[in-house]
C-alpha positions as CSV (number, residue, x, y, z in Angstrom):
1,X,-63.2,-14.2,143.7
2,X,-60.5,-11.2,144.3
3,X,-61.1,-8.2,145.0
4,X,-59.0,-4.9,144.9
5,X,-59.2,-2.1,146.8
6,X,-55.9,-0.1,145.9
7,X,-57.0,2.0,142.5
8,X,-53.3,2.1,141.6
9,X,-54.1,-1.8,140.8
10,X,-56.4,-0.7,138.6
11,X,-54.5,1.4,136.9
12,X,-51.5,-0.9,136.3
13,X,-54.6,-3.2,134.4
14,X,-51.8,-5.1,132.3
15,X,-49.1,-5.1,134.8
16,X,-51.3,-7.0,137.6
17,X,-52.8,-9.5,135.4
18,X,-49.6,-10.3,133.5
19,X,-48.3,-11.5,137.0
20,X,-51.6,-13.3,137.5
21,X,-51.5,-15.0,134.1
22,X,-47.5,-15.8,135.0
23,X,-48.6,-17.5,138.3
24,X,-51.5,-19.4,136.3
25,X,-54.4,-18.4,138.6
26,X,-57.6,-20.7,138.2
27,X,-59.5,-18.8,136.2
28,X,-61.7,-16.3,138.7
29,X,-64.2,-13.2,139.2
30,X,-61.3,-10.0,139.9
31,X,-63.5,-7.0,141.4
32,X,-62.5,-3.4,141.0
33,X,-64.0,-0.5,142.4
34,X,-62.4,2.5,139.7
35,X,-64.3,6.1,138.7
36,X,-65.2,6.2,134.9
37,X,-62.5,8.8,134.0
38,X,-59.9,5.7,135.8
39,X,-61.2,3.3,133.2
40,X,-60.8,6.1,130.3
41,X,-57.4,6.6,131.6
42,X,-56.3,3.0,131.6
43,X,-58.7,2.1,127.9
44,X,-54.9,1.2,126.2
45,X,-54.2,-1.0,129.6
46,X,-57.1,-2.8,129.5
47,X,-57.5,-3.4,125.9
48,X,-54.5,-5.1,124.9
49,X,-55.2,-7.5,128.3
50,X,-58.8,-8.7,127.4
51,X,-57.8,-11.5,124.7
52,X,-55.6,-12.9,127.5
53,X,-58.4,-13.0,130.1
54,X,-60.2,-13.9,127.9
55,X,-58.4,-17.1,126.8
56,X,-57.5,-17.8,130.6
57,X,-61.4,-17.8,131.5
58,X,-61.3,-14.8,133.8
59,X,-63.9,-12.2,134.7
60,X,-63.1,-8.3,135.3
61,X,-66.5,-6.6,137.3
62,X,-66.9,-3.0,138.8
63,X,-68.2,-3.2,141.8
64,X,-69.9,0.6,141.5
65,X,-69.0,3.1,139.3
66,X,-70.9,6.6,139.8
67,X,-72.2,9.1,137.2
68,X,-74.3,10.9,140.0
69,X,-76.3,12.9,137.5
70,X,-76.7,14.5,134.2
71,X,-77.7,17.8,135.1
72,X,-75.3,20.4,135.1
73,X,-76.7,21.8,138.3
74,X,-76.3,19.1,140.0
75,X,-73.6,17.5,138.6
76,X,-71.7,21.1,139.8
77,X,-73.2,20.5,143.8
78,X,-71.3,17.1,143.8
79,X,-68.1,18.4,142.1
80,X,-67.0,15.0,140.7
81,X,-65.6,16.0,138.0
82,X,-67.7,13.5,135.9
83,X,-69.3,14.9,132.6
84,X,-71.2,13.4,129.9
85,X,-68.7,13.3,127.3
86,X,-66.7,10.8,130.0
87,X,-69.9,8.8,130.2
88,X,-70.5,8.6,126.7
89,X,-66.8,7.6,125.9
90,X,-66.8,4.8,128.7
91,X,-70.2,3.3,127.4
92,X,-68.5,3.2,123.6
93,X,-65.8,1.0,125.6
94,X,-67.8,-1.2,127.3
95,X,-69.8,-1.9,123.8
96,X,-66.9,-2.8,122.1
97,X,-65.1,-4.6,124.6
98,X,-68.3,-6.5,125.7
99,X,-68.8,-7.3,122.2
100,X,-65.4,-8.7,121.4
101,X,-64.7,-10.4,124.3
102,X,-68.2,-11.2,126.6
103,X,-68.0,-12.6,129.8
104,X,-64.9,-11.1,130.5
105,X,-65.4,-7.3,131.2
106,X,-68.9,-6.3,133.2
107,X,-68.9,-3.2,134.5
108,X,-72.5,-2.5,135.4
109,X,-73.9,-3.1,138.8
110,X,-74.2,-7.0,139.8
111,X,-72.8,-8.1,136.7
112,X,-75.9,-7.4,134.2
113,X,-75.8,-6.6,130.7
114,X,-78.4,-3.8,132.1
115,X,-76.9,-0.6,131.8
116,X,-77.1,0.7,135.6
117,X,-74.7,2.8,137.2
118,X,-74.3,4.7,140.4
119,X,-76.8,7.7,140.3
120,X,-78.2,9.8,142.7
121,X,-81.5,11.3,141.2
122,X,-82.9,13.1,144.2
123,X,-81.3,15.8,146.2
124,X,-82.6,18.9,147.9
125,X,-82.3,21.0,145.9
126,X,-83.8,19.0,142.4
127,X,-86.3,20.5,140.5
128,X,-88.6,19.0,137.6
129,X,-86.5,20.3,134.8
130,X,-83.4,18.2,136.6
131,X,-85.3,15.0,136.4
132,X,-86.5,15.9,132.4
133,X,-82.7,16.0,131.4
134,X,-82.4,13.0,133.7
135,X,-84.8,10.9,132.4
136,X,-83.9,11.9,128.7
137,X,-80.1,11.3,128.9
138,X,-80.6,7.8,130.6
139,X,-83.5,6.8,127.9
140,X,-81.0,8.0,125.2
141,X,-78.3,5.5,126.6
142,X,-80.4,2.8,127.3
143,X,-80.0,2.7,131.3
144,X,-82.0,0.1,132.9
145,X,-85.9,0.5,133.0
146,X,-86.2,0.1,136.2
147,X,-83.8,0.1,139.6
148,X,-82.9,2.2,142.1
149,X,-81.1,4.6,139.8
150,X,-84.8,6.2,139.7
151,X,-85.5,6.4,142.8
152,X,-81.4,7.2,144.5
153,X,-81.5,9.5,147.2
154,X,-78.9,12.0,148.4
155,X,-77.4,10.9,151.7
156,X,-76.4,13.7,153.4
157,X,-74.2,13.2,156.9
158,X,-73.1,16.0,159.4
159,X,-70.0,18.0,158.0
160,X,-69.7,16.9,154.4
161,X,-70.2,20.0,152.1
162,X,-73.2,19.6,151.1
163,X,-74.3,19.6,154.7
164,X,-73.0,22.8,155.2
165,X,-74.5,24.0,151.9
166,X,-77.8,22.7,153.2
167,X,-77.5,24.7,156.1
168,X,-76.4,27.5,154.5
169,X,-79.3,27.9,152.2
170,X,-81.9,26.8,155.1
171,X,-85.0,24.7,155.0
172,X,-83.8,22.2,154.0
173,X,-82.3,20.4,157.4
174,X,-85.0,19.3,159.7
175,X,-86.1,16.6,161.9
176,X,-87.9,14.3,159.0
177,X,-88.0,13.5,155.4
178,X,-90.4,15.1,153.1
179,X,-91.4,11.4,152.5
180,X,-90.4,8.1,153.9
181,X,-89.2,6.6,150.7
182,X,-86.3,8.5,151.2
183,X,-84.9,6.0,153.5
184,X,-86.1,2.8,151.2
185,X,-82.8,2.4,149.0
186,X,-80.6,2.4,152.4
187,X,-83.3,-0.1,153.8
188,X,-83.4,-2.4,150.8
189,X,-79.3,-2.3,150.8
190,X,-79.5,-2.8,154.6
191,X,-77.7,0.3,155.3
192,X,-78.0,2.3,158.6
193,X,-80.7,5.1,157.9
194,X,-79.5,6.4,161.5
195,X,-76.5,7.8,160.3
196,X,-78.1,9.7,157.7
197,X,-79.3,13.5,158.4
198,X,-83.2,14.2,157.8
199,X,-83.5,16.8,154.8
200,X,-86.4,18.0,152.8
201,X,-87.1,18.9,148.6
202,X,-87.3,22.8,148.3
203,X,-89.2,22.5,145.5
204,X,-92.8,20.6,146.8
205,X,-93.3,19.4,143.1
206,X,-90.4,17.3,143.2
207,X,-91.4,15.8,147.0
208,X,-94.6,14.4,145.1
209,X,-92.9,12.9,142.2
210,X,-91.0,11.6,144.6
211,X,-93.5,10.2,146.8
212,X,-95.1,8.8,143.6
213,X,-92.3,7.2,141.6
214,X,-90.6,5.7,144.3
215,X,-93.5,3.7,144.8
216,X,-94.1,2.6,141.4
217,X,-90.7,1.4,142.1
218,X,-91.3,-0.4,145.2
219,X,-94.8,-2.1,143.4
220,X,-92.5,-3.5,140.5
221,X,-89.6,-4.5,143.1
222,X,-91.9,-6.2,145.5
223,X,-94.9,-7.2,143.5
224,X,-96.7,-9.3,146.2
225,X,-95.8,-7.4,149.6
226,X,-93.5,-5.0,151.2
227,X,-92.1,-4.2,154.6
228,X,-91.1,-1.0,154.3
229,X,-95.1,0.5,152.8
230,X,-96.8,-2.0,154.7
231,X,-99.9,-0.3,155.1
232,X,-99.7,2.9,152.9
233,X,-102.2,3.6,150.7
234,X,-100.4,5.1,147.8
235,X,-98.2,2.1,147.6
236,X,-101.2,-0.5,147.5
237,X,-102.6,1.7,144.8
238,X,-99.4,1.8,142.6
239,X,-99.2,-2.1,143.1
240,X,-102.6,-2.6,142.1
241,X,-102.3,-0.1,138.9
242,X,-99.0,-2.1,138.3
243,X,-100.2,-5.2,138.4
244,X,-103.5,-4.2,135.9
245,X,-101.4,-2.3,133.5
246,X,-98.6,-5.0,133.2
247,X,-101.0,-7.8,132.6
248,X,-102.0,-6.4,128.9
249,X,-98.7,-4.4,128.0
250,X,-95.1,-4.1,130.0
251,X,-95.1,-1.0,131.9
252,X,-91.8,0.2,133.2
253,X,-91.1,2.4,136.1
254,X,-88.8,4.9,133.7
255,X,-92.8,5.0,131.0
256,X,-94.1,5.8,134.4
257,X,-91.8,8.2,135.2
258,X,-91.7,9.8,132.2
259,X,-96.0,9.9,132.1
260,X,-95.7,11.3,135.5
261,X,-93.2,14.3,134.7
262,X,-95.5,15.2,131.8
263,X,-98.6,15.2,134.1
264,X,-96.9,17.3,136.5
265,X,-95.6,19.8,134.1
266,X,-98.7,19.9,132.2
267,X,-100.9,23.4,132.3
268,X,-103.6,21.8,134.5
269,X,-102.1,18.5,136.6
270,X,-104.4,16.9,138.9
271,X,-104.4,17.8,141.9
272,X,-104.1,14.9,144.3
273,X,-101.4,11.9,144.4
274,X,-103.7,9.4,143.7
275,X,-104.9,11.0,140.2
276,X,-101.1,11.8,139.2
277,X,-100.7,7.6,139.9
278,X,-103.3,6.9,137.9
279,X,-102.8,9.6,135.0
280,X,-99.5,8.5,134.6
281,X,-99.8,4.7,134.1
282,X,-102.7,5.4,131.9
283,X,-100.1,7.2,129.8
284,X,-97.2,4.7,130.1
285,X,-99.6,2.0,129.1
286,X,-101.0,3.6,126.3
287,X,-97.7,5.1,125.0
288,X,-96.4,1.6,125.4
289,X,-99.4,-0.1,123.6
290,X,-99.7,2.2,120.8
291,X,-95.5,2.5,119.9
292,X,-95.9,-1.3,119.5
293,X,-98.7,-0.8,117.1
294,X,-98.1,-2.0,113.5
295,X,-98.2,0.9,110.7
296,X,-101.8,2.0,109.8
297,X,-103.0,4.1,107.4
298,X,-105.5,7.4,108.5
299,X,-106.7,10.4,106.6
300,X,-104.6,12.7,105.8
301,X,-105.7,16.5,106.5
302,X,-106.6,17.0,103.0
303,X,-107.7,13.9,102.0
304,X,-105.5,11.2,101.0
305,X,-103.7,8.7,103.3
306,X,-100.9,9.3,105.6
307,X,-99.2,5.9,107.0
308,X,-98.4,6.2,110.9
309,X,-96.4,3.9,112.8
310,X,-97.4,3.7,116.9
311,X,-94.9,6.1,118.2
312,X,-96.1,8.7,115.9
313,X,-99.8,7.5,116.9
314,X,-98.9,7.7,120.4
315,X,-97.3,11.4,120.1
316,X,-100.6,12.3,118.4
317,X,-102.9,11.6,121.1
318,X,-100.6,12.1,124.0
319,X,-99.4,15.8,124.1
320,X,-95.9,16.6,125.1
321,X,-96.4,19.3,127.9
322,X,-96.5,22.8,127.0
323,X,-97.5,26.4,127.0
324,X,-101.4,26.4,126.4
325,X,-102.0,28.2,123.4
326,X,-105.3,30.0,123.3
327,X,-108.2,27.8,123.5
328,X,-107.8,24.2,125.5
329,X,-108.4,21.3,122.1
330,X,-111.2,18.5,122.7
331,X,-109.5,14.9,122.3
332,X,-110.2,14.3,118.9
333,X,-109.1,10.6,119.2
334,X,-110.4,9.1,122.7
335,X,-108.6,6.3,123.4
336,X,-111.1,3.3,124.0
337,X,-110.5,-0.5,124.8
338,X,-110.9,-1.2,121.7
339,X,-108.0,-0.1,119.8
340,X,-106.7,-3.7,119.9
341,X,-107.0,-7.3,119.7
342,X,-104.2,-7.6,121.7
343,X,-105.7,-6.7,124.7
344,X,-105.5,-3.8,127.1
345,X,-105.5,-2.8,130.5
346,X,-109.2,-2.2,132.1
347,X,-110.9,0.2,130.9
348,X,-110.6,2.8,133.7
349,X,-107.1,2.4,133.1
350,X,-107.4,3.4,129.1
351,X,-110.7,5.2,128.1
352,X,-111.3,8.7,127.5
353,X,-109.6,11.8,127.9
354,X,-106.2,11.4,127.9
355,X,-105.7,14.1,130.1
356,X,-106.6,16.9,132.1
357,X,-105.4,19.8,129.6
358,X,-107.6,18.5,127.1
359,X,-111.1,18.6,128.0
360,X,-112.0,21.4,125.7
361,X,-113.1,24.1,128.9
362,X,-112.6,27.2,127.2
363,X,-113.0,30.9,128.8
364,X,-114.2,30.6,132.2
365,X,-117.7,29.7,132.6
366,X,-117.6,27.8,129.2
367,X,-119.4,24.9,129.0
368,X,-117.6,21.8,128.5
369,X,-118.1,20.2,125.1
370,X,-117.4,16.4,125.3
371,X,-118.2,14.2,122.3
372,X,-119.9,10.7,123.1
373,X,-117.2,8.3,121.3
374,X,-120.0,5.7,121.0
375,X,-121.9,8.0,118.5
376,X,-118.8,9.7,116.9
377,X,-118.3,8.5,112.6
378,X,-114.7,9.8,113.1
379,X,-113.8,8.0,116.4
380,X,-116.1,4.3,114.5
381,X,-113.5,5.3,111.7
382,X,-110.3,5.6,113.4
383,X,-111.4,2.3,115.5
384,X,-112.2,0.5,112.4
385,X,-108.9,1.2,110.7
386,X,-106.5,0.2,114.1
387,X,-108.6,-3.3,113.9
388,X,-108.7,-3.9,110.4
């Protein structure tokens, strides 16, 4: 194994490996530590170098390579430099080169053919529309579903910048985290959380997805125990809703996330931790369940048949979030155990209302108007035709 530290080496690509392929070097693991625009600039280098490494047996890694963040906002707070057309352009590379030659160039973390790259989801000043574009841009590219890309942290250390920006702008700096997952990426990489200044989310929203997501994370990282939440009750309960969920359908933490974030930006979330945990797996599960389900065939809204795959299914009875427009809809389509052979998670996990919004209260003091999916001919229907 050889590692580089000088980024002019890097650059050279061709010129240092021509001496190494001169010398006849056994082949080996060579470790570079570039930014993405350095691997854009040296694409011609490294290109016409590949078939030789390739035929010598060699192996190129990247040690960590950052994007930081999609969002503009952000992206503008760390001024890296580092936009999405770069990202986009290296990820076209690493296709084609991965493709042509494998085993020879890896740039994602540890090796993996996971996409995962440096990140930093979380900072001070985040807000839920930050994560949305977040979320959606690493989806779109096909990042990992899981990591600690979704649960990075901003490190923030006396006199850089964005300490002084955090000063500047005030409450922010303070003598403890908004939550103690803040410190569990630097404990799982064994990093020194002393060294690290104490700051707080302005916006309280993003301080409970947060608190939520980063342990769903820790309940799919450390299935059976963990050191760092020994004891916490919100852990125990994302490990146990993890656990249920995953043994009828894979549940991701990014599904999670992603049924989280529409919880939370929903017209009426619930109210307490605990309810946003278990709203959100019940949505990641079903969403997962019903995208996986085969094309069926349901009546059309004037007669007639329309054919609907799962995802379409799933975007049916799971609203996106949205202004509420007039009166709140009953669920038309409860979702029930039922709705495959398959199997499903328990039934508090999948049964019912879907979610808060949609409980049909109307004007204030209206009654609510709940229909008893035993007794309902259109709900027997639906079932019928999703197990025929």
């Amino acid at each position: 194994l050889y590692e580089f530290f000088d980024i002019q080496a890097f650059l050279k690509f061709d010129e240092v490996f021509e001496v190494i392929l001169r010398l006849k070097v056994p082949s080996g693991v060579f470790l570079f530590n570039p930014r993405i625009d350095d691997v854009l600039r040296a694409k011609a280098r490294i290109a016409r170098t590949l078939p030789a490494l390739a035929k010598a047996g060699h192996e190129v890694r990247i040690l960590s390579m950052g994007i930081e963040n999609f969002s503009a906002r952000e992206s503008a707070r760390f001024n890296k430099g580092i936009t999405v057309e770069h990202v986009d352009g290296f990820l076209a590379l690493a296709k084609e080169w991965g493709s042509a030659y494998p085993s020879v160039f890896k740039p994602f973390r540890g090796g993996t053919e996971k996409i995962e790259l440096g990140f930093i989801l979380f900072t001070p000043w985040t807000t839920l529309k930050d994560i949305r574009i977040n979320l959606e841009h690493a989806k779109a590219r096909h990042f990992a579903e899981q990591g600690y890309w979704l649960y990075s942290t901003l490190h923030i250390r006396p006199g850089d910048p964005l300490f002084r920006l955090a000063k500047r702008d005030g409450g922010i700096l303070g003598g403890r985290f908004s939550d103690k997952g803040q410190l569990f990426g630097l404990f799982k990489n064994e990093g020194d959380g002393a060294k690290v200044v104490r700051w707080r989310f302005r916006d309280p929203k993003v301080a409970v997805f947060f608190a939520v997501i980063v342990r769903v994370c820790a309940a799919e990282r450390e299935a059976n125990s963990s050191v760092f939440f020994a004891g916490d009750p919100l852990f125990a309960l994302a490990r146990s809703l993890y656990s249920e969920a995953n043994a009828a359908v894979p549940t991701l933490p990014l599904a999670v996330a992603f049924g989280l974030l529409d919880l939370m930006q929903s017209p009426r979330p619930p109210r307490s931790r605990e309810d946003l945990l278990r709203g959100s797996f019940r949505r990641a599960a079903a969403a997962a369940l019903l995208a996986a389900a085969p094309i069926r065939e349901e009546e059309g809204p004037r007669g007639g048949h329309d054919r609907v795959g799962g995802r379409e299914f799933a975007a049916r009875s799971l609203d996106p979030p949205g202004p509420a427009r007039g009166r709140p809809r009953a669920v038309r389509r409860p979702l029930r155990a039922r709705l495959s052979r398959a199997g499903l998670p328990p039934d508090r996990l999948l049964q019912g209302d879907l979610s808060e919004e949609r409980r049909g209260v109307g004007r204030p003091g209206a009654r609510r108007r709940l229909r008893a999916p035993e007794t309902s001919d259109r709900t027997d229907r639906a079932r019928g035709r999703l197990e025929a």
